[in-house]
N, C-alpha and C positions, 0 to 999 in steps of 0.2 A: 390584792391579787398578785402573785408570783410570776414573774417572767416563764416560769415553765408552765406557769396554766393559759400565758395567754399562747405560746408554744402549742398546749395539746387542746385549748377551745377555740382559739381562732384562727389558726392555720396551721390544722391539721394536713399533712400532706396528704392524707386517705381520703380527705373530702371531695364529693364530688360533685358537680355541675346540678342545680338543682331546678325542678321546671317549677317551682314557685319562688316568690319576690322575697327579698330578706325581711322586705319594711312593709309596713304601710302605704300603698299607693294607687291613687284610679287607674293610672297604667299598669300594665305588666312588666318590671325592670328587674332586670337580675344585677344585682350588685357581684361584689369582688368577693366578699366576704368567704363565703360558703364554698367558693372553688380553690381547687388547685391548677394557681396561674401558670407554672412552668409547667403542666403536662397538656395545658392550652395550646392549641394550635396557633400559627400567623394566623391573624384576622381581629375581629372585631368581638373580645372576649367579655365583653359584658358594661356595667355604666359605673360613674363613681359619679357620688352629690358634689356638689362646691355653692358654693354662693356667688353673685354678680355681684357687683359694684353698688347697687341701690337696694342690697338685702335680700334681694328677691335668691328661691331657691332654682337650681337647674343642673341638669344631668348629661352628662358628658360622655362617648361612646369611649370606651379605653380600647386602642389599637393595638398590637401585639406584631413585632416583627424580630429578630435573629438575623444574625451577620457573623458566622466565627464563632469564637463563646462572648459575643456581647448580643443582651437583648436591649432595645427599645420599646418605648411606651408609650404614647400618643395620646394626648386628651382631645378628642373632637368636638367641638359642636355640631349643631341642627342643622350647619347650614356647610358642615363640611371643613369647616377653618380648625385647624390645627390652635389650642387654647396654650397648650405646656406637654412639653414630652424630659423624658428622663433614659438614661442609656448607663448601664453600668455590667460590668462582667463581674466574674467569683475569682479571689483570690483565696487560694489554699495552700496550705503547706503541709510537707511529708516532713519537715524535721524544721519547726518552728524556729524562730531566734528567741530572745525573752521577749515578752510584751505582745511580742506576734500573736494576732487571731485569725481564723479565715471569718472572712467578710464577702458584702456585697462594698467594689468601690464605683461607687458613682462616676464615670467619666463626663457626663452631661447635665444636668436639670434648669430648666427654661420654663418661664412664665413669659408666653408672648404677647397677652393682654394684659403686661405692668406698663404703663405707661414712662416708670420710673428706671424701666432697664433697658441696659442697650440691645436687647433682644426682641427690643417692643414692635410687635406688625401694627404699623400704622391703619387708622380707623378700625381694630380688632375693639369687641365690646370688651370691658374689664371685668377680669373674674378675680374675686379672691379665694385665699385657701389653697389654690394651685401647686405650691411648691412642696404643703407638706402633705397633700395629697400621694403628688408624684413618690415623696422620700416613702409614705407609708403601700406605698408597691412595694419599695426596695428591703421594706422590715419583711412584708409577707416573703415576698422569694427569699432572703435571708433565712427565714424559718424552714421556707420550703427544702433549702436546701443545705441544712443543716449547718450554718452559719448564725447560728442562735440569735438571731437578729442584728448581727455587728453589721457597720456600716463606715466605709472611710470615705471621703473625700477629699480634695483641694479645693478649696476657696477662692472664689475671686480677691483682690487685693479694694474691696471697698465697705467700706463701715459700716453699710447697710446690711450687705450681704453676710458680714463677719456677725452683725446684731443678730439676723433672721434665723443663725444657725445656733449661735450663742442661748436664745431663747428655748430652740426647738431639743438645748443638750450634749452640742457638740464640743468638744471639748479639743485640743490640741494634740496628738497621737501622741501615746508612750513613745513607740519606736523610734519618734523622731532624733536623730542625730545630731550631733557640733554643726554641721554642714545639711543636715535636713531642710525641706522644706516649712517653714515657720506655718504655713496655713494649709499644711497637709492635717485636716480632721478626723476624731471616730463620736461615736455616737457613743456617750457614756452608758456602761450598762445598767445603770440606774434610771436611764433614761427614757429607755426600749418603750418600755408601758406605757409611759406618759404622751411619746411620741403616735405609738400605734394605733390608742385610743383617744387622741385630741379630733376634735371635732366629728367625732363620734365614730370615728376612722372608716375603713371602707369596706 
C-alpha cells in the first residue's frame, strides 16, 4: 500500500463521526479511525485499544484539548487516570529551506504507566503500546492537515528512549546543522505506513 492510499483510506479529512463501532465489540466504541480528529471539538473524542501489562485488552477515552495552535491528547482510563498524553503544534513553511517539510512536531509524548520513565505516576496500572498509540494521533492530524504524515521531534538524551523511536522509524532530521540539535528527529517517510498501521493502529 502507498503512503497516499493510507492518506485517502484512513484519514481522510471528509470523514466523518460515524454512529457505528469500527471493530468488533459487545460494547458500542467508536474508535479514532473513521473521524476527523482536528474538526473534533475539546472533549472526549472517542476510544483507542492498547494492551495492559498482563496482555489483557482495554480501551481508553482519548481527550482532546487546544491551547494557541498547540493541541493535546489524553489517554484516560475507567477510572479517570490520565495513562499517556502527547502535545504537538504544525510547523509550516511559505518558502521552505532544503530538506524543510511541514510536519506535526511533537513537543510532548508521555507514558505515565512505564514504570521505567521518569514520568511514571506511582501505583498507575501499566499499559503497553502507549507511545506509539499517542505518535499514531500525530500521523492522523499530520494527514489531516496536510502535512503528509511527517513528524519531527527532539528526543530525550536516553537509550531507551533514542531505541523506542529508532524502531518505531525515526531517523536524525536532514535539516539538522554543524550546531544543530543531534536528537532533533523526523519520522522517515518510508516509515509513515509501517508506523500508522502497527498494532493495527487507531
Amino acid at each position: 500500500m502507498q503512503i497516499q492510499k493510507i492518506n485517502a483510506s484512513f484519514y481522510n479529512k471528509n470523514t466523518k463521526l460515524s454512529s457505528k463501532p469500527t471493530f468488533g465489540s459487545k460494547v458500542s466504541t467508536q474508535g479514532l479511525k473513521n473521524i476527523n480528529i482536528g474538526s473534533m471539538p475539546a472533549g472526549n473524542i472517542g476510544k483507542i485499544k492498547v494492551l495492559k501489562a498482563n496482555g489483557k485488552e482495554a480501551w481508553l477515552d482519548v481527550i482532546k484539548s487546544t491551547y494557541h495552535d498547540y493541541e493535546t491528547y489524553n489517554f484516560v482510563n475507567e477510572l479517570k487516570q490520565v495513562i499517556g498524553k502527547i502535545e504537538f503544534r504544525f510547523n509550516k513553511y511559505v518558502w521552505p529551506l532544503e530538506g524543510e517539510k511541514d510536519h506535526v512536531f511533537v513537543t510532548e509524548l508521555r507514558n505515565f504507566s512505564n514504570p521505567n520513565t521518569p514520568y511514571y505516576t506511582k501505583g498507575l496500572e501499566e499499559y503497553n503500546q502507549v507511545g506509539t498509540k499517542l505518535l499514531q494521533v500525530a500521523v492522523k492530524r499530520s494527514f489531516e492537515n496536510n502535512c503528509n504524515g511527517n513528524i519531527e521531534l527532539v528526543a530525550k538524551r536516553r537509550q531507551e528512549v533514542l531505541k523506542f523511536y529508532e524502531i518505531l522509524g525515526f531517523r536524525q532530521s536532514s535539516n539538522v546543522g554543524l550546531y544543530g540539535n543531534p536528537y532533533r528527529l523526523q519520522l522517515a517517510e518510508d516509515k509513515i505506513e509501517s508506523l500508522a498501521m502497527k498494532y493495527g493502529g487507531i
